[in-house]
Structures are given as C-alpha cells and as structure tokens.
N, C-alpha and C positions, 0 to 999 in steps of 0.2 A: 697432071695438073695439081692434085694435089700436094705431090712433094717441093714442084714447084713454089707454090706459095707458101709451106711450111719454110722454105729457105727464105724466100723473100723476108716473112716475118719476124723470123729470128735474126737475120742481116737487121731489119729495121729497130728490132729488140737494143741489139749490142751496138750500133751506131747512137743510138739513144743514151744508154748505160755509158758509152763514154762521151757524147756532148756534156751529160750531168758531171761527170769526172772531171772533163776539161777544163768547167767551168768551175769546181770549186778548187781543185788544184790552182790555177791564177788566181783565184782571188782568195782562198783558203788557206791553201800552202799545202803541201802534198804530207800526209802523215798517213802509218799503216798502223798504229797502236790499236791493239783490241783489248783494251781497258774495259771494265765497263761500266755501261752508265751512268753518271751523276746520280748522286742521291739527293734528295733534302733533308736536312739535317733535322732531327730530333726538336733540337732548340730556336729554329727556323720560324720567326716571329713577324707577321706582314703587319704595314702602315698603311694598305691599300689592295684592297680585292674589286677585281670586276668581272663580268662574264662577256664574254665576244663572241656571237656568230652571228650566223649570213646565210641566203637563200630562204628562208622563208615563205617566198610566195604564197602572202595573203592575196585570196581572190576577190575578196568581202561575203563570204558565205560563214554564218555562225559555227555552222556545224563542220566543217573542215579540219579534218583530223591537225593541217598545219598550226591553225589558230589554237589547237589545245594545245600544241606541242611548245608555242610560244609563250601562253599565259604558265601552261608546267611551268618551263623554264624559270621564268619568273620567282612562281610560287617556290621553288626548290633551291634559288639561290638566298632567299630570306631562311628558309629552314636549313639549309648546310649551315650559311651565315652565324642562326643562334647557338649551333653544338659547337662553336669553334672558338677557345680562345679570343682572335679578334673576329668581332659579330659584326663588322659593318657589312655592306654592299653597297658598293662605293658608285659604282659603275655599272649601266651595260649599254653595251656597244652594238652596235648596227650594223654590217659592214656591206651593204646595199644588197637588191634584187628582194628586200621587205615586199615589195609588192609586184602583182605578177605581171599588170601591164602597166600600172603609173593611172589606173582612174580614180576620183574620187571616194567612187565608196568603198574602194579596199584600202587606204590610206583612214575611212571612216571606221574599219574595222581593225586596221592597226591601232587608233588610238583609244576606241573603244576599250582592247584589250590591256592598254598601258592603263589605262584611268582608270582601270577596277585592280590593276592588279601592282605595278611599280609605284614605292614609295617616294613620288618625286621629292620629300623633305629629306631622304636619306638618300637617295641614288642618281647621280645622275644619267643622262640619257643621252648619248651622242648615238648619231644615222647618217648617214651618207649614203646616196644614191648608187644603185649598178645599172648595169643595161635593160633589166626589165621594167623597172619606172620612165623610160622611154618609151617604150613600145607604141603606147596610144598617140604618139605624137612624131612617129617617126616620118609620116608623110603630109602632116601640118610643117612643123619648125620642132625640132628635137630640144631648144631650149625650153621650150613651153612644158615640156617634161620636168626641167628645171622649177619654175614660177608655179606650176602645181604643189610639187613636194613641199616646197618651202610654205605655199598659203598653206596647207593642208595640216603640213606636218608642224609650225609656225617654228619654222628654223631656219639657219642659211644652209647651204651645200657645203658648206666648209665650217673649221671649227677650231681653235685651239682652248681646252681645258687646263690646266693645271688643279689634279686633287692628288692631296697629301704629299706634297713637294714634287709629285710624279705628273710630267707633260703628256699630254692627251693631242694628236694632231691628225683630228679625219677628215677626208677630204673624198669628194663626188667626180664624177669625169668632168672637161669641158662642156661647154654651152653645145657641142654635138653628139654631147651621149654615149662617144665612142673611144675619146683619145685624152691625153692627161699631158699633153704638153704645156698650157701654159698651169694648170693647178700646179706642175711637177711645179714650176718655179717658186707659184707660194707655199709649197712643203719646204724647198730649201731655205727660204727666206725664214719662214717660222722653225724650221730645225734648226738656224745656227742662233734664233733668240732662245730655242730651249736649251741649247748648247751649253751657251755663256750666263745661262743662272744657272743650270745642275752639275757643269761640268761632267765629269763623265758617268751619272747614276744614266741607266738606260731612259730612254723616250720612245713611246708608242705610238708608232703610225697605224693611221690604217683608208682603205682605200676598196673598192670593188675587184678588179683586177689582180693575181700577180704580180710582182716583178718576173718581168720574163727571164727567163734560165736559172729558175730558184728553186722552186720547189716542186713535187709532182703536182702536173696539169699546167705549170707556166710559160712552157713551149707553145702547148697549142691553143692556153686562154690566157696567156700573160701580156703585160702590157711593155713595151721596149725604152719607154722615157724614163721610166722609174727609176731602175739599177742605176742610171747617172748620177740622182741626186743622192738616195740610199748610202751609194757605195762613201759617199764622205765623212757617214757617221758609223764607225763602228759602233755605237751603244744605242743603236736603232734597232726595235722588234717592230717588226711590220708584219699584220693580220691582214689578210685580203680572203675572198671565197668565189664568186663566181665557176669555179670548177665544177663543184659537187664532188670532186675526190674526198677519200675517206679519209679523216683525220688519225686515227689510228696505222695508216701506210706508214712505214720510217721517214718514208722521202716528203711525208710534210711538212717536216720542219730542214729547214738548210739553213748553212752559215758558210758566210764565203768574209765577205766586207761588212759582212751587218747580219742580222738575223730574223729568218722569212718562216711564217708558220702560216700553212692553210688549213680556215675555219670551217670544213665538210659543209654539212646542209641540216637545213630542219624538215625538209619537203623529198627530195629522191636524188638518188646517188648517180654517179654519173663515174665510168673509170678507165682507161687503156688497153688495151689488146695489142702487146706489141710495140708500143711508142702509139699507134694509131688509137684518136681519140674519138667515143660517137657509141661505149659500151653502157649496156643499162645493163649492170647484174641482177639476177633473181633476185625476186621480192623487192627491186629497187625502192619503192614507196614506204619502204618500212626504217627510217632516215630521221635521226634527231639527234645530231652530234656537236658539241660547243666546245670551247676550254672558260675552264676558269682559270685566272690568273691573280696571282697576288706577289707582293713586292713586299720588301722590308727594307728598314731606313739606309743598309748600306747598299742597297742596288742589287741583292741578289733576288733572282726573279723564279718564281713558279708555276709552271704551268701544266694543268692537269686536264687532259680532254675527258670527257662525259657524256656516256649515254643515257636519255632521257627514255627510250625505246624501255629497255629492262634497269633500270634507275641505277647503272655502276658505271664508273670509272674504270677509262681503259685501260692499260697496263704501261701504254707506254709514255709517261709524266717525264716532266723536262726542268731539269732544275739549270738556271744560266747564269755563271758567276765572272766575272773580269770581262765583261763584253768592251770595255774600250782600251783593252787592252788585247785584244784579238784572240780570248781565252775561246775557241769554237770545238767543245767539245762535242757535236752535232753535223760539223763538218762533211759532207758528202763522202768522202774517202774513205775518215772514220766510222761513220756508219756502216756503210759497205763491208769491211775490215772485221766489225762485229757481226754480221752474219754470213749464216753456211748456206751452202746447200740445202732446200726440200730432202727430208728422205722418208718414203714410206719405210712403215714398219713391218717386220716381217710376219704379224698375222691381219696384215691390211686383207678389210673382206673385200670379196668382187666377185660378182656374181651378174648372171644375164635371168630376165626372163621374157616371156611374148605378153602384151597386152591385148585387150577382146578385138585390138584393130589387126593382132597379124603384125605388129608392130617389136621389132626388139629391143630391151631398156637395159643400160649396162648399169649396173648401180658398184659405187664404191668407195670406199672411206680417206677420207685428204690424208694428205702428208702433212710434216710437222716442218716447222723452219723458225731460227730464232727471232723473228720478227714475224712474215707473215709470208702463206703461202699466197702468191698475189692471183695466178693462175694456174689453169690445167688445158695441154693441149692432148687430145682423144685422139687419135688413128685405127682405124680396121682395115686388115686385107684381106682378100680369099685369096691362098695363094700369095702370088708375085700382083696381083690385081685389085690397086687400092679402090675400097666401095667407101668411106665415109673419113669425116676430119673435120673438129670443130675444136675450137679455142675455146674458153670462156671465164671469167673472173672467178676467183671463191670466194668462200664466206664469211672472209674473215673481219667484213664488215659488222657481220648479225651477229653480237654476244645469244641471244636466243635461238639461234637454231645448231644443229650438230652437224658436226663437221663429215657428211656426207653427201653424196650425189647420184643422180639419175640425168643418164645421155639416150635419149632417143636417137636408135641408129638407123632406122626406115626399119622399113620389108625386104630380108635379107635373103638371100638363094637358100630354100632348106635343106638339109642335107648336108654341106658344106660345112668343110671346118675352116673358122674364122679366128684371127687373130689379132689381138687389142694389143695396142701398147698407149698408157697414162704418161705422160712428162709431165712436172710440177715444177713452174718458177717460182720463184720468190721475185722481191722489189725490186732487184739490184738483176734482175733477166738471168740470172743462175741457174742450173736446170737439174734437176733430180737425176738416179739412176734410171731407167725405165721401168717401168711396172709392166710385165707381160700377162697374158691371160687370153687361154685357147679354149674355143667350145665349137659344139657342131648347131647350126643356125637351125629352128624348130622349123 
C-alpha cells in the first residue's frame, strides 16, 4: 500500500510540474537559459513604494498575535521608508481575507489598528474583500458581506488609484463572494484606461484569488475568469493571496502573458504535498510574509518579500524590467532551468532514538537545493516488509528555525534491523539521491 501511494503521489507531483510547464511554455514561450537572477541595480531610484499582503485574519481580539503582526507591518514600513533614499510609503494594499469572517467587530479592529498606526496624509490604503469577509453571510445573502465591508470599512469593493504616475486596480469578488466574472469585466475596462495614459509603464492589479494556472496554489485556489482579462496586458503585476503558500517558493512569482506574485500570509501557512493541497507545515501559525514593492519612473519594478516573524528579507527579491515587451525573466521554464536537484551533504547527521513512550524518532538534517527544499518523503522497511511512510513540507518557510527534523515512526519490532531511506524534493518535484540509513529497532 504504501509503495502504491508513493507512485500515485509522485505521478500527481510530475503531472503537476508539467501542467505549470505547459502553461507558461504557451503563454511564456519555451526558454532553458540558466542565467541568473535579475539584480537591482545600484543606482535603482523608486517614484513609489508600497507594501501588499493578504490573510490576515483579524478576529477582533486585541491580543492576537495577527493584529500585532499587522500594526508591525505598518510600523516597519515607515522605519524601512526613513533609512532609504526615497522615505515615502506610498501605499499599502489589502488583498482581502483582512477579516476572518466579515463581522463587525473585527473590521472594528481592523480599523482601530490603521488609526493608531497608518499615516493616512502620507499613505494610502486600498482593500478588497476575499472569501473570508463572507463567511457570516453565507447563508443570509453573500452580498450583505459585500454592504458590511464597505459601511465598516467606508470604501467600495473596487477601486482604481493612480500614485505617482503608477495605476493602482483592486478589486473584491462578485456580489456571491465566490466568482469574478462580472468584476473581471471592470478590471478590463479600467486596465485599458490605465493602458492608454501609461502606455506601457507596468499597472498593478490586485484581487483575492489567483489567476488560475499561475503561480503556486493557483490550481487548487485560483480563480479561472482572470487569465482572460490579464492575459491582454503584458505590463500587468497582479498580487492576489488567498493560498497561504509561502512567498519565498520560486513558484510564487510566474510570468507567462503578464506577471502573477503570491502575497503568503500574516496568520498560518498553508502548502502542497504532491500537487495535493490541505498541508499545514510545522509551526504553521509562525507566518508573517509581505512584499514591498517600489517602481521608478522608467517602469522598472522591485519587489522584495519580507519576514516580519525574524525582521529580514528573504533572499529571493525580483527585479522586472521590459514587461510590455514580454521581458519574463521569471518565466516558469526559466526558473525551473535555474534550479537542481536537493542534494544532501555527505556528513548529513541522522540518527534514531526511543522516547519514554516506546516510541522511535528519526531525527535528520535537510538537504540544500538552489531555491528551496520544498519537501521530504520518509520510508522504513524491515526487510522486504514496508512499516511506515510519510511525506511532509520543510522549513524553508521559517528563517528562525534550523534546517533539521524529527519523524516519529510508531513502536517498531525490537530487535529488528530497519531501514530508512529520506528523498528531498524541491519546487519544481525534482528529487534527491536517496539518503540511506540502517539501525536495529530498541
């Protein structure tokens, strides 16, 4: 049985890794270059910074680690803001599920937290609803979800900005909370008037949902009207979050016909096993990832994701220059192209021991991979006689913790010499050499 479902999941793995191929080859165009990554230059001078993330889920409790994690955010983009050349903070963006079920008094402690903490004379504040500001209204009228936010939040569900010559276009689901068919229409209506005053400097969408087949988590939370209107503008960046995938995965930024970056979470993580979505990794609750973005007057754009958890910057920053010329350095193929193989190192420890329960604990230290080890699949036999098999995320989420692990394998036959073998994927479902490792069960 077990081996059984290790095929199945790697079958679903590699059917995955090339639906993502499929789709940026058509709309990308097939490249193998393994250049590498874009830099921002030295002399890289912004006319506009904002910050964007999504999931938040205030409940309306003061003391909720999210609510601190949102007023930080705040506080930290005024203090980045002053050490920098340009000190505005232009922006920060919303990109819905702010509140965790649409009632009252957590939309009272959303604003709470903006009135003591954003300078609304210097920033402004666009929001747009996700599915969890429905929730309380799902078996009333799902609009009514709608007509709260808006009293509460004293906004519409939609929005078109223009700061510092750069267009701002966020937008809420329909009046059911659930689908983006007629909004998709006023994104396209409002992207072809940012169109024809910017010409081709990028314009920023943004939206609850994915565009589906875009970026990681768009398959199985993305929304399918989108990529219609999108696909028109190449010098569209479109933020959306709803996943909870990790911002720092390679595969949250894609560029096919336009260019799609997903905003993680400020509340708990959420990630894949396989193409199959529905994983909470360890310490999931420990989640507070944003980008900052800023532009400069010729349209070249910046985007740097940020942990608020241990206060740095991830490593993997995205600089996007010629987007309406279909410059997609970011491209799913490319990416892919730039990384290898997981490989452990050859004095990776690994080691067993029994807990007071009788219990066996394999403990061992990740592999290294140019981007990120995404997961680890565990198997044990005795003999030809497989006893245990679990999948599960790594850690590449938590800058704070060390790149080690402990698998609880039951209560194993004592005596018995048993045999481990570790596989290490990366993003792109690539799989390590195997890591071996034989002991006799206490």
């Amino acid at each position: 049985m077990f081996s059984f479902m290790n095929i199945v999941r790697t079958l679903l793995a590699k059917l995955l890794a090339f639906v993502y191929s499929l789709i940026s080859v058509v709309l990308g165009g097939v490249s193998f270059k393994t250049a590498d990554m874009p830099k921002r230059p030295d002399d890289f001078t912004p006319v506009v910074r904002f910050a964007v993330c999504s999931d938040v889920h205030l409940n309306g409790e003061k003391d909720q680690a999210e609510a601190k994690r949102f007023a930080k955010l705040i506080n930290f983009m005024y203090d980045y803001s002053s050490k920098q050349e340009y000190k505005n903070f232009d922006a920060l963006v919303l990109v819905g599920d702010i509140a965790t079920t649409g009632y009252p008094v957590e939309y009272q402690m959303i604003n709470e937290i903006i009135d003591a903490n954003l300078k609304k004379d210097k920033t402004k504040l666009l929001t747009c609803l996700g599915n969890h500001e429905y929730i309380a209204y799902r078996d009333i009228d799902a609009s009514e979800g709608t007509r709260v936010f808006e009293e509460q939040m004293q906004r519409d569900d939609k929005e078109h900005a223009v700061i510092n010559g750069y267009h701002f276009i966020i937008s809420s689901y329909d009046e059911d909370g659930k689908s983006f068919t007629k909004k998709s229409k006023w994104i396209d209506q409002e992207l072809k008037a940012a169109v024809k005053d910017t010409g081709d400097k990028p314009v920023f969408v943004f939206q609850h949902p994915a565009p589906f087949g875009t970026i990681y988590g768009s398959v199985n939370w993305g929304d399918p009207s989108m990529p219609l209107v999108l696909s028109k503008y190449p010098q569209v960046i479109d933020f959306s979050g709803h996943s909870h995938y990790p911002v720092n995965d390679p595969r949250s930024v894609w560029q096919g016909t336009y260019t799609a970056f997903g905003c993680g979470t400020l509340s708990y993580y959420e990630t894949e096993l396989d193409g199959i979505a529905g994983n909470f990794p360890y310490d999931t609750s420990q989640a507070a990832q944003f980008y900052i973005v800023e532009a400069d007057a010729q349209g070249n754009v910046s985007v740097m994701p940020y942990d608020l958890i241990t206060d740095q910057f991830f490593s993997n920053d995205y600089y996007l220059t010629g987007l309406a010329d279909r410059n997609y350095d970011y491209a799913f193929t490319k990416m892919k192209a730039r990384d290898k193989k997981p490989v452990f190192s050859a004095d990776t420890e690994i080691s067993t021991y029994v807990n007071d329960k009788g219990e066996t604990i394999l403990t061992f230290t990740g592999a290294d991979d140019n981007f990120v080890t995404e997961s680890y699949k565990v198997s044990v036999s005795r003999g030809i006689i497989p006893v245990f098999s679990d999948n599960f995320s790594g850690k590449y989420m938590y800058l704070f913790e060390e790149d080690s692990y402990e698998v609880n394998l039951g209560v194993l036959k004592s005596g018995k010499k048993h045999k481990v073998q570790i596989v290490a994927l990366n993003a792109y479902a690539e799989t390590s050499k195997p890591l071996t490792y034989s002991f006799v069960a206490e």
